[in-house]
N, C-alpha and C positions, 0 to 999 in steps of 0.2 A: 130222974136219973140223968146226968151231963154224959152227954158223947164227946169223943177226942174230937175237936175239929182237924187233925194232923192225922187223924187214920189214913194211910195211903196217901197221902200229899207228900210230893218226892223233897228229899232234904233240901235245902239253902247251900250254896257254895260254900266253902269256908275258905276265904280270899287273903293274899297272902300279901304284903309289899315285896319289889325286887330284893331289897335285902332281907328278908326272912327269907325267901325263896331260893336267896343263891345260898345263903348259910345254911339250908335245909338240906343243898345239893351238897354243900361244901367248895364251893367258886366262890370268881368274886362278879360282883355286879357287871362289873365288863364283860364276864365271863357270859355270864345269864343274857344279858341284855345281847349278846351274838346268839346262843340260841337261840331265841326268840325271833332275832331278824332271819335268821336261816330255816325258821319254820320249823325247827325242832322241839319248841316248848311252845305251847298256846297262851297270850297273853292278852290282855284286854285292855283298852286305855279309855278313863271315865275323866274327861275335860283335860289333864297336866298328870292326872294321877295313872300310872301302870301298874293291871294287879294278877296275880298269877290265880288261879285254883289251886286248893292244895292236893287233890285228887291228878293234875295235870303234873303237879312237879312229881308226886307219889309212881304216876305211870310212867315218864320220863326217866327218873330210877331203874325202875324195872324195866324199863326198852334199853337202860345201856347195861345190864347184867352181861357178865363174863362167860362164855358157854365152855364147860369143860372140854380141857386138851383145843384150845385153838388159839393158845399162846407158844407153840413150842416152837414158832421161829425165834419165841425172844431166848431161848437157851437150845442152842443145837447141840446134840451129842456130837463128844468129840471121837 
Protein backbone atom coordinates (compact mmCIF):
# COMPACT_ATOMS: atom_id res chain seq x y z
CA UNK A 1 0.00 0.00 0.00
CA UNK A 2 2.11 3.72 -1.05
CA UNK A 3 1.83 6.34 1.79
CA UNK A 4 1.61 10.13 0.80
CA UNK A 5 5.07 11.19 1.55
CA UNK A 6 3.28 15.01 1.82
CA UNK A 7 0.91 13.95 4.61
CA UNK A 8 1.47 16.97 6.92
CA UNK A 9 4.55 18.34 5.30
CA UNK A 10 3.69 22.10 5.11
CA UNK A 11 3.05 23.55 1.42
CA UNK A 12 6.18 25.13 -0.92
CA UNK A 13 5.89 29.02 -1.25
CA UNK A 14 4.38 29.87 -4.44
CA UNK A 15 7.00 32.88 -5.35
CA UNK A 16 6.07 35.58 -7.37
CA UNK A 17 8.44 38.01 -9.50
CA UNK A 18 8.25 41.99 -8.67
CA UNK A 19 6.11 42.34 -11.68
CA UNK A 20 3.57 39.57 -10.99
CA UNK A 21 3.39 40.83 -7.54
CA UNK A 22 2.85 44.53 -8.38
CA UNK A 23 0.19 43.50 -11.10
CA UNK A 24 -1.26 41.20 -8.53
CA UNK A 25 -1.65 44.45 -6.24
CA UNK A 26 -2.22 46.52 -9.18
CA UNK A 27 0.98 49.22 -8.77
CA UNK A 28 3.80 49.60 -10.63
CA UNK A 29 7.19 47.91 -9.80
CA UNK A 30 8.38 51.25 -8.33
CA UNK A 31 5.42 51.17 -6.47
CA UNK A 32 6.15 47.61 -4.96
CA UNK A 33 9.74 47.94 -4.82
CA UNK A 34 8.83 51.22 -1.93
CA UNK A 35 6.78 48.81 -0.13
CA UNK A 36 9.13 46.40 0.29
CA UNK A 37 11.83 49.07 1.25
CA UNK A 38 9.35 50.49 3.84
CA UNK A 39 9.03 47.02 5.35
CA UNK A 40 5.53 46.84 4.28
CA UNK A 41 5.55 43.74 1.97
CA UNK A 42 8.22 40.87 2.88
CA UNK A 43 10.46 40.18 0.03
CA UNK A 44 13.29 37.99 -0.53
CA UNK A 45 16.42 38.32 -2.77
CA UNK A 46 18.13 34.97 -4.17
CA UNK A 47 21.77 36.27 -5.86
CA UNK A 48 20.16 39.53 -8.56
CA UNK A 49 16.75 37.91 -8.36
CA UNK A 50 13.78 39.55 -5.87
CA UNK A 51 10.76 37.30 -5.15
CA UNK A 52 7.64 37.99 -3.19
CA UNK A 53 5.32 35.07 -1.63
CA UNK A 54 2.17 34.92 -2.92
CA UNK A 55 0.55 34.36 0.50
CA UNK A 56 2.66 37.96 1.62
CA UNK A 57 1.20 40.05 -1.33
CA UNK A 58 -2.46 38.02 -0.60
CA UNK A 59 -1.96 39.32 3.22
CA UNK A 60 -0.73 42.74 2.29
CA UNK A 61 -4.14 43.05 0.42
CA UNK A 62 -6.06 42.28 3.19
CA UNK A 63 -3.85 44.59 5.76
CA UNK A 64 -4.84 47.57 3.33
CA UNK A 65 -8.73 46.73 3.42
CA UNK A 66 -11.03 49.90 3.83
CA UNK A 67 -12.74 49.68 7.29
CA UNK A 68 -16.29 51.00 6.91
CA UNK A 69 -17.45 54.69 7.46
CA UNK A 70 -13.59 55.82 7.95
CA UNK A 71 -13.61 57.77 4.68
CA UNK A 72 -16.14 60.45 5.62
CA UNK A 73 -13.58 63.25 5.79
CA UNK A 74 -13.27 62.54 2.09
CA UNK A 75 -17.15 63.75 1.53
CA UNK A 76 -18.29 66.10 4.47
CA UNK A 77 -21.82 66.87 4.76
CA UNK A 78 -22.78 70.09 3.69
Amino acid sequence: MPTDTTAGAPESPVWLSTADAAARIGVTTRTLYRFIDEGRLPAYQFGRVIRVKQSDVDAFIESCRIAPGSLAHLHPEA
